[in-house]
C-alpha positions, 0 to 999 in steps of 0.5 A: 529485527526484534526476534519477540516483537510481533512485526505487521506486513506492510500490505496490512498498513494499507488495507488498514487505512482503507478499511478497518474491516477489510483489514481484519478480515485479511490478517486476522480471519485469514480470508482473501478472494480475487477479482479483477481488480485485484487480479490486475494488480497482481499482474502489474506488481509481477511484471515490475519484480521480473528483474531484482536490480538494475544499474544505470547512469547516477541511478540504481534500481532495486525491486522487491527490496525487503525493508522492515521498521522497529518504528512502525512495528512492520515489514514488507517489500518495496516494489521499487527502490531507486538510489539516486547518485551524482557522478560529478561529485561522487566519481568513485564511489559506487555506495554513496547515494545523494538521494534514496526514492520507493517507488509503489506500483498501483492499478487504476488511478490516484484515489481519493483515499490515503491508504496508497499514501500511507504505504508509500511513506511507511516504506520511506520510514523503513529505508531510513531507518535501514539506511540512516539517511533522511528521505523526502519523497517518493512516488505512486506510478498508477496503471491507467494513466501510466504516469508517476504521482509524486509524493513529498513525505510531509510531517502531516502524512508521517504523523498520519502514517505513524498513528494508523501503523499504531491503531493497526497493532492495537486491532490485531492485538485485540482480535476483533473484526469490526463491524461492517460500514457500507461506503459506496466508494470503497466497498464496490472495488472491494474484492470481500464484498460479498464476504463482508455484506456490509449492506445486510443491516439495511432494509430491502428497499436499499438493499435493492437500489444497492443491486441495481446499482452495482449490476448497472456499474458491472454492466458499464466495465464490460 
């Protein structure tokens, strides 16, 4: 690690490709609140760190695994890392891994958004470069439907990765929250919602379908 470069957490690579705002409140307005959603997703992600490691046959399993990038300028954990090795052709060598998979823990299910996507393969880029071995894939296991999305590490979702990992630097690097931009998609599971008020700019008859809709959606989750 550079000791004088300024190194962003990895979690912020993913509230940035979600929202801009909601990135910049975290990281540089230092502001965080709970809900349930995000209460979920801090029970699943302890559960998954209860051990550090564990060994089985061609497999060894490594949770919350420290990883950093001189590449993407971030640094973070790995929920889940798995070293994958083949005893036929690899019998005494405990240390030689024929395959090298992060695996990321997330509540709910696939989004439609790649902020999770993102996160993943800014994980893969720091293991490779920590390892010096090329990565493929890797997989996003979501909470509902209690199965493994898996997914290829692509030129397109590197390229993607490395460009939003440079607009990141360049929003904490100016200082500046950005305005607030109203998207129903996002801003309802969005624990700053009431923080951010990204509806406070419309005229009360939208504000008022807004209430209604999410005291409706509220109403549906109990």
């Amino acid at each position: 690690m550079n000791p004088e470069r300024r190194y962003a957490p990895l979690s912020a690579l993913q509230h940035f490709v979600y929202c801009e705002r909601q990135c910049a409140l975290i990281h540089l307005e230092q502001v965080w609140i709970n809900n349930r959603l995000t209460a979920e997703g801090n029970l699943l992600h302890e559960k998954v760190h209860e051990t550090s490691g564990e060994n089985r046959p061609g497999i060894r399993l490594v949770r919350g695994l420290s990883v950093v990038s001189e590449t993407l300028g971030v640094i973070g954990q790995c929920d889940l890392v798995e070293f994958l090795s083949s005893r036929k052709r690899h019998p005494n060598a405990a240390e030689r891994w024929d395959a090298v998979r992060p695996v990321e823990y997330k509540r709910g299910r696939p989004k439609s958004h790649a902020a999770d996507l993102v996160q993943l393969c800014a994980q893969a880029i720091c293991l490779e470069e920590m390892l010096g071995i090329p990565i493929t894939e890797g997989a996003l296991f979501y909470g509902e439907p209690r199965r493994r999305t898996e997914v290829p590490f692509t030129l397109e979702l590197r390229d993607t990765t490395i460009q939003a990992a440079q607009a990141l630097h360049a929003l904490l690097e100016r200082g500046v929250t950005p305005a607030a931009l109203y998207r129903a998609s996002l801003c309802r599971g969005c624990s700053l919602l009431q923080i951010c008020l990204p509806r406070r700019r419309e005229t009360p008859a939208q504000v008022g379908n807004w209430f209604r809709d999410t005291l409706n959606q509220l109403l549906m989750e109990r």
